[in-house]
N, C-alpha and C positions, 0 to 999 in steps of 0.2 A: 940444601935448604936449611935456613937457620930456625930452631923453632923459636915459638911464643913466647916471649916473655913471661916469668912466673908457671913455666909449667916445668913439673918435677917428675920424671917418671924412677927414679933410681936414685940409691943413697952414697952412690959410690966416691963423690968427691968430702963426702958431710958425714960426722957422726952423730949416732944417736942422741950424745947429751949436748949437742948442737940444737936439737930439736922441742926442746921445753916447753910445754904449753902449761898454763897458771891456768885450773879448770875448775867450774865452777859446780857443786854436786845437784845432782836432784835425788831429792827427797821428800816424798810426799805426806812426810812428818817433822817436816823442816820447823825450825820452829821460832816464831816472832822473836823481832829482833830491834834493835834501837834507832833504828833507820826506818823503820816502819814498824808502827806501836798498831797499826792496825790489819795489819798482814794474816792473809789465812793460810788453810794445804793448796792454794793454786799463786799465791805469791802475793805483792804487796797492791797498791793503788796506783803504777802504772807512773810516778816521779820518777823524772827525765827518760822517759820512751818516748822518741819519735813517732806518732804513727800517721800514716798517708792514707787519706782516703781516696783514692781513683773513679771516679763517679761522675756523677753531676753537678759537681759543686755542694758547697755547705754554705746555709741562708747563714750571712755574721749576726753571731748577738741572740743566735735564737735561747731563748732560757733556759733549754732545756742542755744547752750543747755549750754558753757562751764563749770567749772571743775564741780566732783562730791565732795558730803561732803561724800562718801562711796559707796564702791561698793561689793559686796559678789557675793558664786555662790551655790547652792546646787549641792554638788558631791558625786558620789557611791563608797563606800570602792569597787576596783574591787577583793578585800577576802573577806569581812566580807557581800559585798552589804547591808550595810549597809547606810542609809544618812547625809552627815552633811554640816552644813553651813562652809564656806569659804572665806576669802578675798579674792578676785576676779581680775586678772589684766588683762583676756581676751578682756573684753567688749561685745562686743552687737554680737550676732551670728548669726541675722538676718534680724536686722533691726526693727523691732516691736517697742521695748523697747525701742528704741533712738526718735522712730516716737512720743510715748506719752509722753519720758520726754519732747519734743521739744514745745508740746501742753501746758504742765504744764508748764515751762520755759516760753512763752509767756504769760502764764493767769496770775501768778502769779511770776513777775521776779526775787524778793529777796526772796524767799522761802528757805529752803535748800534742795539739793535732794539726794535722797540716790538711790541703784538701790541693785535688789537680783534676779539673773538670774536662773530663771527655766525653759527654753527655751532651746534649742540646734537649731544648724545649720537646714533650713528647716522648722522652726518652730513645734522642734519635741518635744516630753515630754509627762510625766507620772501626772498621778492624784497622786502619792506617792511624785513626787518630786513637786508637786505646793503645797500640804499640807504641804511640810515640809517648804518649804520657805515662806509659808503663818504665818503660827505657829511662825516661827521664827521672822519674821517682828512684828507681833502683841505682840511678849512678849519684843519686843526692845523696846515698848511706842513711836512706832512712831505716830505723830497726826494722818496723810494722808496716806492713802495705796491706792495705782492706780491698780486696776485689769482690767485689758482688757483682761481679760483670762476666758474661764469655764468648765466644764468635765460633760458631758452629764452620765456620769458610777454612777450611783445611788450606789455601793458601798461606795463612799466616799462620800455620802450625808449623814449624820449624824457625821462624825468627820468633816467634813465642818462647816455644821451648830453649832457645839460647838466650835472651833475656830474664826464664824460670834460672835457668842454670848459674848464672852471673850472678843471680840475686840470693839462689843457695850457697853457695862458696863465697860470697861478701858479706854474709850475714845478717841479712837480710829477708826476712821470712814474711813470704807472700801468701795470706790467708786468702784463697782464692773458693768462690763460691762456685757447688754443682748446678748444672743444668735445672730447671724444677723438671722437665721432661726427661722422658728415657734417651735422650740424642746424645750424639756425639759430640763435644763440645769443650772451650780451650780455654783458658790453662788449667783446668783445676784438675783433668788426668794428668797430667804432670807428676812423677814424685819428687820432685824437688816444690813443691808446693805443698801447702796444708792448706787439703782440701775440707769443704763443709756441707752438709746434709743437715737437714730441718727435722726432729724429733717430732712428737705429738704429746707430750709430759706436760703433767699441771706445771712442775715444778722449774720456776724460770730463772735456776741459776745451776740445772742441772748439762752436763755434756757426757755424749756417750762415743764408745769406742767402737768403730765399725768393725766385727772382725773376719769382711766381705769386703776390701775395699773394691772397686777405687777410690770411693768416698772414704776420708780417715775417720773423720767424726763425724757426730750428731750435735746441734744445739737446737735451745729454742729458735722458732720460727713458725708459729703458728700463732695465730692471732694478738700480734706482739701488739703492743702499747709503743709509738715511737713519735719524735717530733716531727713536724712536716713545713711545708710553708705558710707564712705570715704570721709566725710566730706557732702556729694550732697544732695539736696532736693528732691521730689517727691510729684506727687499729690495723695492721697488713698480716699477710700468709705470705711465706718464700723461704726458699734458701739463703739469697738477699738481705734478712733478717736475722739468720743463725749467724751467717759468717762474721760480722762485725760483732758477735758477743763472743767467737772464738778468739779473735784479734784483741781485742779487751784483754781476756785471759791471758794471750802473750804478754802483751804490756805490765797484766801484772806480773807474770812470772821474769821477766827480764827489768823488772824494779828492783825487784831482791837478787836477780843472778845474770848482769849485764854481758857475762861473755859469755853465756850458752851461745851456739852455733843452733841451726834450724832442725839440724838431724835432734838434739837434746833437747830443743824443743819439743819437739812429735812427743822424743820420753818422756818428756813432764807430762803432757795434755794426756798420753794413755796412762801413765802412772796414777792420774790425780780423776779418771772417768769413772761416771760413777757405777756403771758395769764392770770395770777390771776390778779381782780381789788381787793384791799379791800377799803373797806365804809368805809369813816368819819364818827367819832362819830357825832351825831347831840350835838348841843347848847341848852342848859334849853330854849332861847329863838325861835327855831325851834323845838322841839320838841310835839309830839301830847300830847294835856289834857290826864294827867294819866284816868283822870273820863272816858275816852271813848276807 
């Protein structure tokens, strides 16, 4: 049997300095730079990051979000039912979709955003039609994919989780939101995903480190302030509404450091929570006699 193309188990025909990788550090004392005159410890404004929101579409032009760099829709051959993606000039069906790009649009405001509606009116939808719109996001190479969605039907947990895995090893880092219930639910158990849990904190640009997962983090998601349809705001409670302001934070962190991978991701987001301390290295002159 011939394998996979691109798969490596062993280095036996290749040497090491065959193997070079240009890396990019994190540091969560990183410090502004001239590429971004406004950049904090979680990284810049999110210029030139792709991000995808998977949802229910995004209303164009809303004020709070405006234009998009793309918009698609997964639709059903009503012959063949069969699925496919589409350029899309409905928009938002129920509002969801427009609530998280509005979330990402604040975190990170020069980003670009794109949006791929699997949603219907009522917030209705198929695990067949978020597969395929997931599939298809993740083979565009988009950086950022915003999932505030999950399908509790253990059917699609296995082509889920090979479409999670694709999208980790392409570099592509799927912010996928928990369940708000205690259930079972897909992808965002996944560890090839960064996963997101809703905090309860006044403070709405804080994120915290779960160190219980499956959930990785916490952000805001309690009585957020987000855009909605017909232009108008509203205030929501959700997971739904954390995950898009983690996704933001990637965007900024991959403005200032576009070849982190998802795994250095994760590092940045715990390095930069505002629960983790890390220790200073100690000084040759603070440090204990190696003798004892």
């Amino acid at each position: 049997m011939t394998a996979p193309a691109g798969l490596t188990w062993s280095l036996r025909e290749r040497r090491s300095d065959e193997l070079s990788v240009l890396a990019d550090l994190v540091d969560r004392h990183d410090p502004v730079d001239e590429r971004d005159p406004e950049g904090d410890h979680a990284g810049g404004t999110g210029r030139g990051v792709r991000v995808c929101v998977v949802d229910s579409g995004i209303e164009p032009d809303h004020p709070l979000i405006g234009p998009l760099n793309g918009s698609w829709a997964v639709v059903r051959d009503p012959v063949t039912r069969e699925l496919a993606v589409r350029p899309d000039t409905v928009g938002d069906a129920c509002g969801h979709g427009t609530a998280c790009a509005g979330i990402i649009r604040r975190t990170a405001p020069n980003c670009e955003l794109y949006s791929v509606r699997v949603l219907g009116e009522r917030f209705t939808g198929t695990g067949d039609m978020l597969i395929a719109g997931l599939r298809w996001a993740v083979r565009q190479g988009f950086d950022v994919i915003n999932l505030s969605l999950s399908t509790t039907r253990t059917r699609f947990l296995e082509e889920l989780h090979a479409i999670a895995d694709d999208a980790y090893f392409a570099r592509t880092a799927i912010v996928a939101s928990a369940h708000n219930t205690p259930v079972e639910s897909f992808p965002w158990r996944f560890s090839s995903v960064i996963s997101v849990g809703s905090h309860q904190e006044a403070d709405p640009e804080l994120h915290l480190y779960n160190p219980a997962p499956p959930v990785e983090f916490f952000a805001p998601g309690q009585n957020v302030r987000v855009p909605w349809l017909g232009g108008a705001t509203i205030r929501t409670t959700g997971n739904s509404f954390a995950t898009p302001y983690v996704a933001g934070l990637c965007a900024r962190i991959l403005s200032r450091r576009p070849r982190l991978t998802t795994f250095q991701l994760k590092s940045a987001l715990y390095l930069t929570a505002a629960n983790v301390q890390v220790p200073s290295t100690p000084t040759p002159e603070a440090s204990d006699d190696p003798q004892h």
